[in-house]
N, C-alpha and C positions, 0 to 999 in steps of 0.2 A: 410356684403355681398359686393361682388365687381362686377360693370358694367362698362359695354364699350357701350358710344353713337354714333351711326353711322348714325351723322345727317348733310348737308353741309347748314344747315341755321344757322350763330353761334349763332344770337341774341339766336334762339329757342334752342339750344344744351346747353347753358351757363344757360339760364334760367329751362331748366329740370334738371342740373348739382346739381343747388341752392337748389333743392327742393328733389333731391335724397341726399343731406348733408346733411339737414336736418332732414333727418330719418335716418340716419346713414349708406348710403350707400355709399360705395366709388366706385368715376369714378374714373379707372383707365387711361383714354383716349378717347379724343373724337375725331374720324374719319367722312370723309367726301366723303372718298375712299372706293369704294370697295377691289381692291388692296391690298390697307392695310388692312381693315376691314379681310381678310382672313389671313393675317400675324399675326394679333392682337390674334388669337388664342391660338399660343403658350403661354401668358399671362393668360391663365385659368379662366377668366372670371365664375361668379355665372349666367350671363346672360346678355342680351343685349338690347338695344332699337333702334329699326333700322325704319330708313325711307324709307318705299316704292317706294319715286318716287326721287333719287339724281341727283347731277347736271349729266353734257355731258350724258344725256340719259340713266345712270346709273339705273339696276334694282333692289332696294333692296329685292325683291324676290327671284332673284336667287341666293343672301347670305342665307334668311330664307330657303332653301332650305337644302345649307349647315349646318345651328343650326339644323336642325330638325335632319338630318341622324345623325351628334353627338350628340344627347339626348341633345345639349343644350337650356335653355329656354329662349324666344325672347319676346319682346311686339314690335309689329308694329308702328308707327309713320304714321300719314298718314292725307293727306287732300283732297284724291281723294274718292269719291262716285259710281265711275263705275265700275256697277255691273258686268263687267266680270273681272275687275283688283282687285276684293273685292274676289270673287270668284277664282282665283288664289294665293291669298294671306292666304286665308280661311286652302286653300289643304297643306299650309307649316306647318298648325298644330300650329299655334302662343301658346304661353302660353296667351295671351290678346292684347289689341288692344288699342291706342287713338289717337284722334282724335284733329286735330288743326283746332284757338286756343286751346290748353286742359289747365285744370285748374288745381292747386296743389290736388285735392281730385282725380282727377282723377289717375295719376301717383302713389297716395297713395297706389289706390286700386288694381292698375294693380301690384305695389311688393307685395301687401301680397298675395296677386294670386299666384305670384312665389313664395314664402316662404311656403304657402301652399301645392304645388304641389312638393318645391323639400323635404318638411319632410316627405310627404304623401310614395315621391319615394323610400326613404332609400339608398341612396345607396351614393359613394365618388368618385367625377369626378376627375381623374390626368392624368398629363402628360406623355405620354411613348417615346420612338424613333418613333413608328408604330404609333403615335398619341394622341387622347383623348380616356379615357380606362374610364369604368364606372365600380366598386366594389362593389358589392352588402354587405352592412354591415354586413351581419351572415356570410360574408368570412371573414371579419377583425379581426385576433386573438388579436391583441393589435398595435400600435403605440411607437416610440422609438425617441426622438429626439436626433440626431448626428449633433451638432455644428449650421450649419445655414436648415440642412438638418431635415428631418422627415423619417422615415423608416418605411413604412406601413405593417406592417405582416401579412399573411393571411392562409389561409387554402390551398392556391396553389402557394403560394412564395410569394416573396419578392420585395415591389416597392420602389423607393427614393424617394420623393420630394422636390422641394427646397420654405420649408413654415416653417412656427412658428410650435409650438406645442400648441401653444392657439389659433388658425388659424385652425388648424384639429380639435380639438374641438368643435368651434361652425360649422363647414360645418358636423358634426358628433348628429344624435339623441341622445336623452337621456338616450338611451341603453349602453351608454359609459360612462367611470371616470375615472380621473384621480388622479392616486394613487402616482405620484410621479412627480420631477419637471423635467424628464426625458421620464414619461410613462403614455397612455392611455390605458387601458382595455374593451374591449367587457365585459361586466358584463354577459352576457351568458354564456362566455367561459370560466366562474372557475369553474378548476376541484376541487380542493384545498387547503387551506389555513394554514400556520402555523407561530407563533409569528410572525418577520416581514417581511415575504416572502408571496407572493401568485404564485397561478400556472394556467397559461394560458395554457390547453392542459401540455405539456411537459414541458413548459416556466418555472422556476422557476425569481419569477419578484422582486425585492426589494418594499416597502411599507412604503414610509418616514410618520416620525409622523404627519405632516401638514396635511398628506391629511386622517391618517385613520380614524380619527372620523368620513369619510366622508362615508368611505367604510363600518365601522358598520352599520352606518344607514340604507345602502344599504341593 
């Protein structure tokens, strides 16, 4: 998974950095800006950890305001106790919340919070022109990787991204496989199969050896 910290205390932003590598999460960037923090989006972020109260009077709530209307998911940062600044932070809908000092267990449990919540969601955040677009995975007919690109297929067209195809994989349930070192499949969406071809709807899809023992098992 990948985070963006948007925290202006470094020691505290370096120190959450340490303990989200250690679970194998990658910061993408640690901001201190709101500013930036709204620019950092085009980077597609799995989610973010954001401080309530930044320098020049900065409000990290009316960032969490912006995570929440794009479905994306936030943990709060915060060393303020006032109950009406708790209560406005409350209405952003955080995905979880900690508090400083916070200890490494803490930060543990606010990602598997998010992990939980974005497998529970189903669905595959990308970038569009018009924005962050949310796909709900029983649209995903299959995925196609073109070069440094991925080509998302769906039941109502056709999106780019510029990601891995082992990248779309793991942001992808286990309703998905991959049958070839070019292609992921919705395993819903086979209509039919024959020696080494299968068929996504209309799709007829090639099915390298590596991966069919995989797909039997299926």
């Amino acid at each position: 998974m990948n985070a963006i910290i948007v925290e202006d205390e470094l020691i505290i932003a370096d120190h959450l950095a340490q303990i989200l590598s250690s679970i194998n999460v990658n910061v993408i960037e640690i901001i201190d800006d709101l500013t930036e923090a709204e620019k950092s989006l085009a980077k597609a972020p799995d989610f973010y950890f954001l401080d309530i109260r930044l320098s020049n009077n900065q409000n990290g709530i009316e960032f969490g305001k912006v995570l929440n209307n794009l479905a994306i998911p936030f943990i709060y940062i915060t060393a303020n106790n006032e109950l009406e600044i708790l209560k406005k932070a409350i209405a952003t809908q955080p995905t979880s919340y900690i508090t400083k000092p916070f200890k490494e267990r803490d930060v543990i449990a606010a990602v598997e919070l998010i992990k939980l919540k974005t497998k529970v969601a189903n669905y595959l955040q990308i970038i569009t022109p018009k924005g962050i677009k949310k796909i709900a995975e029983q649209e995903i007919l299959y995925c196609e990787a073109k070069g440094s690109y991925v080509n998302i297929v769906t039941e109502n067209g056709t999106f780019v991204q510029r990601m891995t195809l082992k990248k779309t994989l793991e942001m992808l349930s286990d309703d998905f496989l991959r049958i070839h070192r070019s292609f992921i499949i919705n395993k819903h969406k086979i209509s039919s199969s024959k020696s080494n071809t299968i068929y996504i709807s209309e799709f007829p899809l090639p099915i390298s050896r590596a991966y069919k023992s995989l797909l039997i098992k299926e």
